[in-house]
C-alpha positions as CSV (number, residue, x, y, z in Angstrom):
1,X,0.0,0.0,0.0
2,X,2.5,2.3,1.0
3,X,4.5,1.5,-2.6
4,X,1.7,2.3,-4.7
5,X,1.2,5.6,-2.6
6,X,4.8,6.7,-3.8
7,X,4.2,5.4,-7.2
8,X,1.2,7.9,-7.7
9,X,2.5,10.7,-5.8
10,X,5.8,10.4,-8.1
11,X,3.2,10.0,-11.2
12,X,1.6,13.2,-10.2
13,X,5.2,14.9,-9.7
14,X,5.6,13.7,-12.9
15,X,2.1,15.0,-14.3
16,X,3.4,18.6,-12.4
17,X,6.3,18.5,-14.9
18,X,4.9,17.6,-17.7
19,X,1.5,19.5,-17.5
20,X,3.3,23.0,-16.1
21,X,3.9,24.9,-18.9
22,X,1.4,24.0,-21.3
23,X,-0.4,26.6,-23.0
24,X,-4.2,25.5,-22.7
25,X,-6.2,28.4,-20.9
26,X,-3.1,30.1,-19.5
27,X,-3.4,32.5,-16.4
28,X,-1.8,35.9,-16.3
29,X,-3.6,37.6,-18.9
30,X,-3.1,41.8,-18.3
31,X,0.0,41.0,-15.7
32,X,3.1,43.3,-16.0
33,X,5.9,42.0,-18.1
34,X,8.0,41.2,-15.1
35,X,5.4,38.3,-14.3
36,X,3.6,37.5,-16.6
37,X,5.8,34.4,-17.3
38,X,5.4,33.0,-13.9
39,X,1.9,33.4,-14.2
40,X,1.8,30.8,-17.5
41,X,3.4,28.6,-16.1
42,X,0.3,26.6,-14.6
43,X,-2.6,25.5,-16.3
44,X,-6.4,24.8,-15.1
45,X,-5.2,20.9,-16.4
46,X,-2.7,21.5,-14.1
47,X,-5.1,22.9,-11.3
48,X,-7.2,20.0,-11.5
49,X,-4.2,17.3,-11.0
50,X,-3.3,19.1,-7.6
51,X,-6.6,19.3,-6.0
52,X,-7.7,15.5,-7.5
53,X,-4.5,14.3,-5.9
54,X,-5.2,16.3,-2.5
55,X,-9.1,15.4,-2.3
56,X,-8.7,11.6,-3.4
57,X,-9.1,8.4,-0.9
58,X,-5.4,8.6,-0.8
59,X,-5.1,11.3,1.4
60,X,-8.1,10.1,3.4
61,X,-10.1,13.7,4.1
62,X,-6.4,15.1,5.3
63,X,-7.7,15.1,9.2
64,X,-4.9,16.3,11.4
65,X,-3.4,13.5,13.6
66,X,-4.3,11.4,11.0
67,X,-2.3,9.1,8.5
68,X,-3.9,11.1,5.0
69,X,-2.9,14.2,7.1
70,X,0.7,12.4,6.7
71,X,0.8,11.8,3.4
72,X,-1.1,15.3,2.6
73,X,2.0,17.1,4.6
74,X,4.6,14.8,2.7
75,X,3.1,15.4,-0.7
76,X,3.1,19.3,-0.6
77,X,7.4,19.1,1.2
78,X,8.1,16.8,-2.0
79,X,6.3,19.4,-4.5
80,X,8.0,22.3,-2.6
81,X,11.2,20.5,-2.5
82,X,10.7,19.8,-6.3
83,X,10.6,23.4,-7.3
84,X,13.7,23.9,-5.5
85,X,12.1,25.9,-2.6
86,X,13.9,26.1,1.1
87,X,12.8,24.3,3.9
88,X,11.5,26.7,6.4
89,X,10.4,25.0,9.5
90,X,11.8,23.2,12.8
91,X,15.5,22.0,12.6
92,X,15.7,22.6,8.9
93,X,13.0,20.7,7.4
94,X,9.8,21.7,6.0
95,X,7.9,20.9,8.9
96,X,7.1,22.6,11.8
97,X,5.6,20.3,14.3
98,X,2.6,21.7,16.5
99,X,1.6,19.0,19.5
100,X,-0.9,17.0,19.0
101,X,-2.3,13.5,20.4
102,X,-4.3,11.0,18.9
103,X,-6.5,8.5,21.1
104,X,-6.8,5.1,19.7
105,X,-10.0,2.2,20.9
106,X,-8.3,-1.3,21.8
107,X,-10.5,-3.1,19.5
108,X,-9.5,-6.4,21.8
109,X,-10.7,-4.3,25.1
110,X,-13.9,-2.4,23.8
111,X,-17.6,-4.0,23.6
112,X,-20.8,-4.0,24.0
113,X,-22.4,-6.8,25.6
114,X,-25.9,-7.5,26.6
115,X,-26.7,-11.0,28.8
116,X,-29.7,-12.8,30.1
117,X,-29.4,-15.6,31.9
118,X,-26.9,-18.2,29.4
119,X,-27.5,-16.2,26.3
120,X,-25.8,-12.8,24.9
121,X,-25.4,-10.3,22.5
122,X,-22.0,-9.1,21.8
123,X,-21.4,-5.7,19.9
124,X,-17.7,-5.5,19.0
125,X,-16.1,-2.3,18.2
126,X,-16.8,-2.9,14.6
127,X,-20.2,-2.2,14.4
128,X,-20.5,0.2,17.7
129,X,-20.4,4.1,16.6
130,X,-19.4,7.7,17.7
131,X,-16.7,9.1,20.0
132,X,-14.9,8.5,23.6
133,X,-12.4,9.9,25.4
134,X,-11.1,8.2,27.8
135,X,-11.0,4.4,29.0
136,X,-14.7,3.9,30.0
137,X,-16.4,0.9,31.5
138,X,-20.1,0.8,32.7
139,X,-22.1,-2.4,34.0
140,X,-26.1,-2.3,34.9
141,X,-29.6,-3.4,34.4
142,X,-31.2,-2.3,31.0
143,X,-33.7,0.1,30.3
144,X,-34.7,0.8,26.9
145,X,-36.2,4.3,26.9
146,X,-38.3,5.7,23.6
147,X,-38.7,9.4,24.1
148,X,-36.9,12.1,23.8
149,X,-38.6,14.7,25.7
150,X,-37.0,16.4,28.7
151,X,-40.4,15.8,31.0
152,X,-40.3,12.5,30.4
153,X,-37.1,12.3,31.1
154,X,-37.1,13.4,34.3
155,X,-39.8,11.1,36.0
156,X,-37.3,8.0,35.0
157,X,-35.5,6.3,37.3
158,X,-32.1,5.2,36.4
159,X,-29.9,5.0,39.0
160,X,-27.0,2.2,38.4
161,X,-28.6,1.4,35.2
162,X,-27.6,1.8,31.7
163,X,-30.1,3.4,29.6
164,X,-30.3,2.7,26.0
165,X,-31.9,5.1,24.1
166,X,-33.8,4.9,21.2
167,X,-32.8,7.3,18.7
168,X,-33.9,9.1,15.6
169,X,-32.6,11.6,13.5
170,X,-31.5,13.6,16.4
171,X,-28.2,16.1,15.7
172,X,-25.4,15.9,17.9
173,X,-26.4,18.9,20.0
174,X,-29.6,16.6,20.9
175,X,-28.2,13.8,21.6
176,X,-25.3,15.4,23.7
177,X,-28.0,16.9,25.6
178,X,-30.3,13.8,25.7
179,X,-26.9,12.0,26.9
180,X,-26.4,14.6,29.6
181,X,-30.1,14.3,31.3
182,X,-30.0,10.5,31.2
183,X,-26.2,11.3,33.2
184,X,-27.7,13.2,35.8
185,X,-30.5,10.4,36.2
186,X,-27.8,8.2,37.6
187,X,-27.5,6.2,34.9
188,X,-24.0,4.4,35.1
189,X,-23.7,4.6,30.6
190,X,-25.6,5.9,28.3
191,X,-25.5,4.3,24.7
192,X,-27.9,5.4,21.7
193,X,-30.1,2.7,19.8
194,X,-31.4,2.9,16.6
195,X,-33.2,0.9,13.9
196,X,-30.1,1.2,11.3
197,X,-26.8,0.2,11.2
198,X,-23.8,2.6,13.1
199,X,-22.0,4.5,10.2
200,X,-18.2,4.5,11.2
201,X,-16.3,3.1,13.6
202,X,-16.2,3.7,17.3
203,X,-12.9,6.3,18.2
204,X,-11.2,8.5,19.8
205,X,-10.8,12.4,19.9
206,X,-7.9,13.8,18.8
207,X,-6.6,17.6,19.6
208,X,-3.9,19.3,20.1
209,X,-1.8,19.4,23.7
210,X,-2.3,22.1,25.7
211,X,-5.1,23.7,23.6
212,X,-8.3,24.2,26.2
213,X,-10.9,23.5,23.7
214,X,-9.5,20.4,22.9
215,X,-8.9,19.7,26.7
216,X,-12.4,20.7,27.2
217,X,-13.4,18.2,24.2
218,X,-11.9,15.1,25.9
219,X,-14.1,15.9,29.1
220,X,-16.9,15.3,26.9
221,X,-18.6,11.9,28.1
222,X,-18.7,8.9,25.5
223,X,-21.2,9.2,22.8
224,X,-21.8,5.4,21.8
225,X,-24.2,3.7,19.4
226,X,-25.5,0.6,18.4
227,X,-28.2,-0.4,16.0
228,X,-29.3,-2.6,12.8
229,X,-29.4,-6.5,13.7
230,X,-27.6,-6.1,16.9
231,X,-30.6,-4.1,18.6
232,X,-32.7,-6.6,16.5
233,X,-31.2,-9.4,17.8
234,X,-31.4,-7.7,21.7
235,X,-35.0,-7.6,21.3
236,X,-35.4,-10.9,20.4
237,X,-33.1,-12.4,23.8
238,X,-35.7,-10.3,25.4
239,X,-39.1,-11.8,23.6
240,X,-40.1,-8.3,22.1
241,X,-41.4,-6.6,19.7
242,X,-39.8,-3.0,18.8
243,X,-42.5,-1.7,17.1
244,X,-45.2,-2.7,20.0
245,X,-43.7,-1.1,23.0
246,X,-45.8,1.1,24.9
247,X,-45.0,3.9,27.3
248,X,-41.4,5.8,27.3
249,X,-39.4,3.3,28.8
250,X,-39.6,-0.4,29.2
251,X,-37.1,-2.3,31.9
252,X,-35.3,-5.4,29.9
253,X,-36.2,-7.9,33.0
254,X,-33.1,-9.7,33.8
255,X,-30.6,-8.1,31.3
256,X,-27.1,-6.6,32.0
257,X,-25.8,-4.4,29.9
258,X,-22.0,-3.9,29.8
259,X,-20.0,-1.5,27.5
260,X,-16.2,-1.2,28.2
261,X,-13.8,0.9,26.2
262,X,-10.3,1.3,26.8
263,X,-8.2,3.8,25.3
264,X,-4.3,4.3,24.4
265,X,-3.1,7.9,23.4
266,X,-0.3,8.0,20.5
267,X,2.0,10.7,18.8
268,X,-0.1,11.9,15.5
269,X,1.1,13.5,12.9
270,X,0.2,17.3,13.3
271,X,2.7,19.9,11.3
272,X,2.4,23.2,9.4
273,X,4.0,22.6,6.0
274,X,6.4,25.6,5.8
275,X,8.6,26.8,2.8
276,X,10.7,29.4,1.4
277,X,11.7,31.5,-1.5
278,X,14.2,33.7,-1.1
279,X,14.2,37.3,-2.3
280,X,16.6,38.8,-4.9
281,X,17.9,42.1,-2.4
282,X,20.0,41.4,0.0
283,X,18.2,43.6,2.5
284,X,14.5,43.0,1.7
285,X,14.9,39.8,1.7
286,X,14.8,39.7,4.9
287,X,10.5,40.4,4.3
288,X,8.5,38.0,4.1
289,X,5.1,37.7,2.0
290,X,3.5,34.7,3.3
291,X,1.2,32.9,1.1
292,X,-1.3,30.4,3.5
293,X,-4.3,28.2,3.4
294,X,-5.0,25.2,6.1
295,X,-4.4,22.1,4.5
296,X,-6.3,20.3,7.0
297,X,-10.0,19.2,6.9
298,X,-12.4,16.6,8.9
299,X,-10.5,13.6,8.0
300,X,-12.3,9.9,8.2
301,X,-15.0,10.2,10.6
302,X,-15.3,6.1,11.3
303,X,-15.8,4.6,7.5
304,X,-17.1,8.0,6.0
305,X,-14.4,10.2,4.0
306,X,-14.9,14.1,4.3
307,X,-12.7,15.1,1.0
308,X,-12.2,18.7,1.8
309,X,-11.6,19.4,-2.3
310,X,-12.9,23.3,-1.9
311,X,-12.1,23.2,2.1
312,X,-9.2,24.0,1.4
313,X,-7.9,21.0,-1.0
314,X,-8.5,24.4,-3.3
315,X,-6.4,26.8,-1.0
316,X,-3.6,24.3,-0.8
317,X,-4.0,24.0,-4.6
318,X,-4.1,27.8,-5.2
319,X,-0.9,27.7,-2.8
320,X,0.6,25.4,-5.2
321,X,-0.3,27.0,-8.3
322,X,1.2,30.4,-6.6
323,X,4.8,28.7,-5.5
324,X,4.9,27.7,-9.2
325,X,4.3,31.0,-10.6
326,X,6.8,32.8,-8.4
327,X,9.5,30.0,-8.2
328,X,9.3,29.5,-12.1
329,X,9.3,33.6,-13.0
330,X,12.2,35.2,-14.9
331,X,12.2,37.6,-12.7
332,X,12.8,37.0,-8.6
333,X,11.0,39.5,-6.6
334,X,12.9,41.6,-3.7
335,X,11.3,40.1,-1.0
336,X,11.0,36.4,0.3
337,X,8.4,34.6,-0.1
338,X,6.5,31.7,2.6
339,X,4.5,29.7,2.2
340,X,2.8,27.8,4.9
341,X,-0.1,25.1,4.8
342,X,-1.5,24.9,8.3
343,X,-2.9,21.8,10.5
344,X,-5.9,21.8,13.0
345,X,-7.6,24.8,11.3
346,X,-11.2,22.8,11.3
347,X,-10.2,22.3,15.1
348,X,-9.9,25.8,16.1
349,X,-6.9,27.5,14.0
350,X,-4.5,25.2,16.2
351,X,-1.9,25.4,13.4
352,X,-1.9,28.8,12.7
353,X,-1.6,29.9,16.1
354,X,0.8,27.9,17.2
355,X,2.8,29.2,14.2
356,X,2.0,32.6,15.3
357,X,2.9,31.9,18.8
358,X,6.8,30.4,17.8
359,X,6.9,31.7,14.2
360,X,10.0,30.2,12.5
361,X,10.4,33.9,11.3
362,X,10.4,37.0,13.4
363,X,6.6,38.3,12.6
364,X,7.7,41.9,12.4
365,X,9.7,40.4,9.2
366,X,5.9,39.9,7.8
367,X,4.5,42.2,5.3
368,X,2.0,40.7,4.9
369,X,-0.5,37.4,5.1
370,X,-2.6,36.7,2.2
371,X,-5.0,33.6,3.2
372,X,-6.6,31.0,0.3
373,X,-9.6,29.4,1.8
374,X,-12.2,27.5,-0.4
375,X,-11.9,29.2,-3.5
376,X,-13.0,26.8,-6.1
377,X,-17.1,27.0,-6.4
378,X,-19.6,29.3,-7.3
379,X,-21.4,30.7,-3.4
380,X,-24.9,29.2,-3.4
381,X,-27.4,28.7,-0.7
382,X,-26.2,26.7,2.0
383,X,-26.8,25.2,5.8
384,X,-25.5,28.6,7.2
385,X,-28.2,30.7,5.1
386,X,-26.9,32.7,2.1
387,X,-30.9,32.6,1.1
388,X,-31.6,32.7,-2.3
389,X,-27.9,33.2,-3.6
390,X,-27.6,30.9,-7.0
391,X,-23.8,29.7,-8.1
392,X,-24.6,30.7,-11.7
393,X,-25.1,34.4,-10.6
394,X,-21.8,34.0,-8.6
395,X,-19.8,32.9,-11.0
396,X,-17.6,36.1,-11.0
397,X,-18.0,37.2,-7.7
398,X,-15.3,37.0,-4.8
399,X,-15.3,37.8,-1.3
400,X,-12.4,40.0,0.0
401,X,-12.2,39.4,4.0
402,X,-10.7,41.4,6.5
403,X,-8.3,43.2,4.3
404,X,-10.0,46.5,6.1
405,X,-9.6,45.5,9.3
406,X,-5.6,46.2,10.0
407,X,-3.9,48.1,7.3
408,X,-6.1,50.1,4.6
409,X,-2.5,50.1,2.2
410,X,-3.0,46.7,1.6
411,X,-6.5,46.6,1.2
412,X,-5.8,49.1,-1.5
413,X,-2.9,47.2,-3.1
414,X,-5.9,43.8,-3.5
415,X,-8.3,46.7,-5.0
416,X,-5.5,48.0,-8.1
417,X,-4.6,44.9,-8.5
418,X,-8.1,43.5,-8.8
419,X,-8.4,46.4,-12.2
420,X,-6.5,43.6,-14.0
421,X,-8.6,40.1,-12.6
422,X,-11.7,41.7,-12.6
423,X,-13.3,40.0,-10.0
424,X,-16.7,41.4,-8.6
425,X,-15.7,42.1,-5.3
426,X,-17.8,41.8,-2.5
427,X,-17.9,42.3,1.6
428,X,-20.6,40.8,2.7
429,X,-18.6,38.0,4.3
430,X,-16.8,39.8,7.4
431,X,-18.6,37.2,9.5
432,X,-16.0,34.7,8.5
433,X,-13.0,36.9,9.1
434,X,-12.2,34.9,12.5
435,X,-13.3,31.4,10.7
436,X,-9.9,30.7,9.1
437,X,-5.9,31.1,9.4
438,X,-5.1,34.6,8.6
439,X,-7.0,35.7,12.3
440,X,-3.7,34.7,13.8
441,X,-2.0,36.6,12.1
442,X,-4.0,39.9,12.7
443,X,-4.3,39.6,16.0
444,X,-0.6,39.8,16.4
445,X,-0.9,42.8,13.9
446,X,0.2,41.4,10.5
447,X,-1.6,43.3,7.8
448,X,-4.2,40.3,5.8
449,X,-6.0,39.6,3.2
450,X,-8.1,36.4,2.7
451,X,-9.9,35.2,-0.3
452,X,-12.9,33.3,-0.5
453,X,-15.4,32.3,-3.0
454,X,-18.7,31.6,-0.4
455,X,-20.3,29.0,1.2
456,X,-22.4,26.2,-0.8
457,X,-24.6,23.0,-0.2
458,X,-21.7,20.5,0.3
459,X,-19.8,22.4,2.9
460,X,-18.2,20.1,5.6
461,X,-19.9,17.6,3.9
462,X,-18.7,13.9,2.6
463,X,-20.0,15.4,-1.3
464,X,-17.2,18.5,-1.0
465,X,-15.5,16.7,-3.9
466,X,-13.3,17.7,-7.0
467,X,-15.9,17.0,-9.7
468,X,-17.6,20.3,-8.0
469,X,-14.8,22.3,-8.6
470,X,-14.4,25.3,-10.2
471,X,-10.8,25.0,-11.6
472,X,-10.5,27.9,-14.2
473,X,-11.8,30.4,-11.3
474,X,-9.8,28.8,-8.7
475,X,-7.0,29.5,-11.3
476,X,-8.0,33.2,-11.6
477,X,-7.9,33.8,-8.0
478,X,-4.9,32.1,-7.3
479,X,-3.5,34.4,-10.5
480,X,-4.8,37.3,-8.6
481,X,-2.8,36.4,-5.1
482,X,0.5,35.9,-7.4
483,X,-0.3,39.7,-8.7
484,X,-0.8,41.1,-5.2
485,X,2.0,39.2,-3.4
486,X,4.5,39.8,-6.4
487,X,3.8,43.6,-6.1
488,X,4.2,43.3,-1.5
489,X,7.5,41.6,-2.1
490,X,8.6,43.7,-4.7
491,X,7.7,47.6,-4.3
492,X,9.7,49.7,-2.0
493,X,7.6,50.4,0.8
494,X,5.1,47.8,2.7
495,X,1.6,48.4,4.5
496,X,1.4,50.0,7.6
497,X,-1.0,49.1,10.4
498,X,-3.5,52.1,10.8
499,X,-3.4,53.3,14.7
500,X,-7.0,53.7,14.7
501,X,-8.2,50.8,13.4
502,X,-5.3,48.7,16.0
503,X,-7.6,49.8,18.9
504,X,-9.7,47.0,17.7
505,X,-6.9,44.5,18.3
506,X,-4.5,45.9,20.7
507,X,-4.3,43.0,23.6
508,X,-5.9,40.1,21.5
509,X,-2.0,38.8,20.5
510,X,-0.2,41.7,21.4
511,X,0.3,45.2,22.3
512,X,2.3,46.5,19.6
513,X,1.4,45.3,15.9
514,X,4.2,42.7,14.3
515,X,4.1,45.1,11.6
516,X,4.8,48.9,11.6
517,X,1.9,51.7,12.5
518,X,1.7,54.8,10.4
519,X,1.4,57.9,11.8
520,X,-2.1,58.3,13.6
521,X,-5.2,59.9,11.8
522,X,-6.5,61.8,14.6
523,X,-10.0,62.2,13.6
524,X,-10.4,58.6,13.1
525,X,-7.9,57.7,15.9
526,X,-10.3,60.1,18.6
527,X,-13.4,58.0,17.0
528,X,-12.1,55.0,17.2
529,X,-11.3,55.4,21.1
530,X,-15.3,56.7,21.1
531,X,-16.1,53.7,20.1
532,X,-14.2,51.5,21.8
533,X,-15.1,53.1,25.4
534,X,-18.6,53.2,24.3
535,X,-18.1,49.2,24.1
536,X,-17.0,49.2,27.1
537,X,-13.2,48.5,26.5
């Protein structure tokens, strides 16, 4: 298995070779002469290799701590390593390693097992679903209850008992709470029945080491289900008919109910990908533009891959196409270039603030962050709302987040620059501007930018996959980063932090901005201190 891994990543390496540099619907159209060449060198053909090869089985949804994670990391080193890029991260590598745990279920040491008198059901981790923390084991009588209301609830009696519950098509939030109730009932476990088979597997939750969501996350009690011919065959050990109960809870006379699960934690594989090009001055190169997207995304949840192809298998990809535009110009900009692909992002930022926390750069050397994060469909109507938005009349349109929010220079550059990839801008999105990497970097006062094409009907879903994508757009914006980060690391002057809109920020990472302030606008500065002690602050 592992063989045939390198065999297609080197066929795709290959593909990058081969494909980079054709002429079929080449980017860069209206660029300035000194890179416009860099800009042809990738193709939408090319586009569509990366983010296939990012969102495919292979790679396994990319979930930090896990193995696709792994190979996800390794792919984008050997690509970056391929272009003849510097390593940038811990000990001279291209990895800087953030901590991170995984939990693994002993599959010999976790069951579920119902008896009555000399007969049993056994439920082996196999076929049990959902999540657990910690080594768990809980023995009682067995109550199967069949409501879900909070009244009802609350007249049971459950003390030492485990209470199976009889589930529909409750969301998590329901059945954590459901869970929680039945807890303070006295019940010694709680595991969820239902009429199907579990999807997935029964396993642990990973999370990064020291973070306190995470920490709070492992508190969480076990969230375990059974269902499909192991309830069936329960209810026929017990003489009963599922569909003729009566009442809200019925007592299984004579049965013990026993789920164990035991638990080992393990190393996982949890890095931000990091790489360099150097500048051409011998001063300015000592800047940084940094070019990020998260690389991460939700991983195998049990049997059930979440392919991540526009979250952000399309950032990675635009990251990609960008580092091959800017390593394959003619001409070298003045400034360095980073680029970083971050872990943990759909766990709370965890790479990206831990890189902000013990850059491998000195931040102040930053001038600026420009963020790709799912930028390869057409924003439609989605779970979050967006009502009555339509991916054909957004087939042009492109959200520019945050770029206001710490230094109006750079927001200005993305504006010129947009006068040659005609985008239809739009702001409607600042509701995201803390949902993704480059809030790390702006709370520590690094002037960013983060591109994003909208929300649609297969976010954080298993049906985000590359068919859906976009690649000619996603090839535009990434086109449109190159432009704005080719003219940051190559003009004489970089984007100051405005005073007055630093009020905002000042305390959230740091007191001073990473990057310098300009001199104060005292109209704006004296409103902005209005506001702020209007807020309370």
């Amino acid at each position: 298995m592992a063989n045939q891994l390198l065999a297609s990543v080197t066929a795709l390496l290959f593909l990058t070779a081969t494909v980079t540099g054709q002429t079929s619907t080449v980017a860069g159209e209206g660029l300035a002469q000194d890179r416009k060449d860099g800009a042809a060198q990738v193709t939408v053909e090319q586009v569509k290799a990366w983010i296939g090869t990012l969102a495919s089985p292979a790679f396994e949804g990319r979930g930090t701590g896990q193995e696709g994670y792994r190979k996800a990391a390794e792919f984008m080193r050997d690509y970056y390593q391929s272009l003849g890029l510097e390593p940038a991260g811990d000990g001279g590598t291209f990895f800087q390693k953030v901590p991170w745990s995984a939990t693994k279920v002993d599959a010999d040491k976790t069951s579920l097992q119902f008896s009555l008198g000399d007969k049993q059901v056994l439920v082996p981790l196999a076929r049990l679903g959902g999540n657990v923390s910690k080594t768990f084991a809980g023995k009682g009588a067995a109550v199967l209850i069949t409501t879900n209301s909070a009244k009802a609830i609350e007249k049971l009696t459950l003390k030492d008992k485990v209470a199976l519950l009889l589930v529909g098509s409750e969301d998590l939030k329901t059945r954590m709470g459901l869970l929680v109730a039945l807890q303070e009932k006295g019940a010694v476990a709680v595991i969820f029945a239902q009429r199907d088979p579990v999807q997935g597997v029964l396993q642990g939750r990973p999370g990064a080491r020291g973070n306190r969501a995470v920490a709070g996350a492992r508190l969480a009690p076990a969230l375990v289900s059974f269902g499909g011919d192991d309830l069936t065959a329960l209810m026929t050990m017990c003489g009963l008919n599922i569909d003729k109960l009566s009442g809200e809870s019925t007592e299984l006379t004579g049965v013990t109910a026993e789920l164990q699960a035991t638990i080992s934690e393990l190393e996982a594989p949890a890095w931000n990908v990091c790489a360099r090009l150097p500048g051409s001055d011998k001063e300015l190169q000592k800047e940084y533009v940094v070019i990020g997207s998260h690389l991460d995304h939700l991983g195998m949840r049990g049997e059930i891959m979440y392919p991540g192809a526009d979250d952000d298998g399309s950032g990675s990809t635009g990251v990609l196409a960008v580092a091959t535009m800017l390593a394959k110009n003619k001409v070298r900009p003045a400034r360095s270039i980073l680029f970083l692909n971050f872990c943990g992002e759909e766990m709370g930022l965890i790479g990206s603030r831990h890189f902000a926390d013990h850059p491998t750069i000195p931040l102040s050397a930053i001038v600026g962050e420009l963020q790709m994060d799912m930028i390869g469909r057409n924003e439609e109507e989605n779970s979050e709302g967006d009502k009555g938005e339509k991916a054909e009349d957004n087939k042009n349109s492109l959200h520019l987040v945050g770029s206001k929010k710490i230094s109006m220079q750079l927001h200005e550059l993305c504006m010129q620059k947009n006068s040659t990839a005609k985008f239809d801008l739009e702001w409607d999105q600042e509701g995201m501007f803390s949902r993704s990497d480059h809030a790390n970097f702006a709370r520590m006062g690094v002037p960013i930018a983060f591109f994003f094409t909208g929300l649609h009907r297969d976010y954080h879903k298993p049906t985000d996959t590359p068919d859906k994508i976009e690649n000619q757009k996603l090839l535009r914006v990434a086109t449109y980063v190159y432009d704005i980060a080719f003219e940051l690391a190559q003009q004489a002057g970089r984007p100051m932090v405005d005073p007055e809109l630093w009020e905002k920020y000042r305390g959230k990472g740091s007191e001073q901005p990473a990057a310098p302030m300009s001199a104060p606008n005292k109209e704006a500065s004296g409103a902005a201190k209005d506001e702020a002690k209007a807020a309370g602050k």
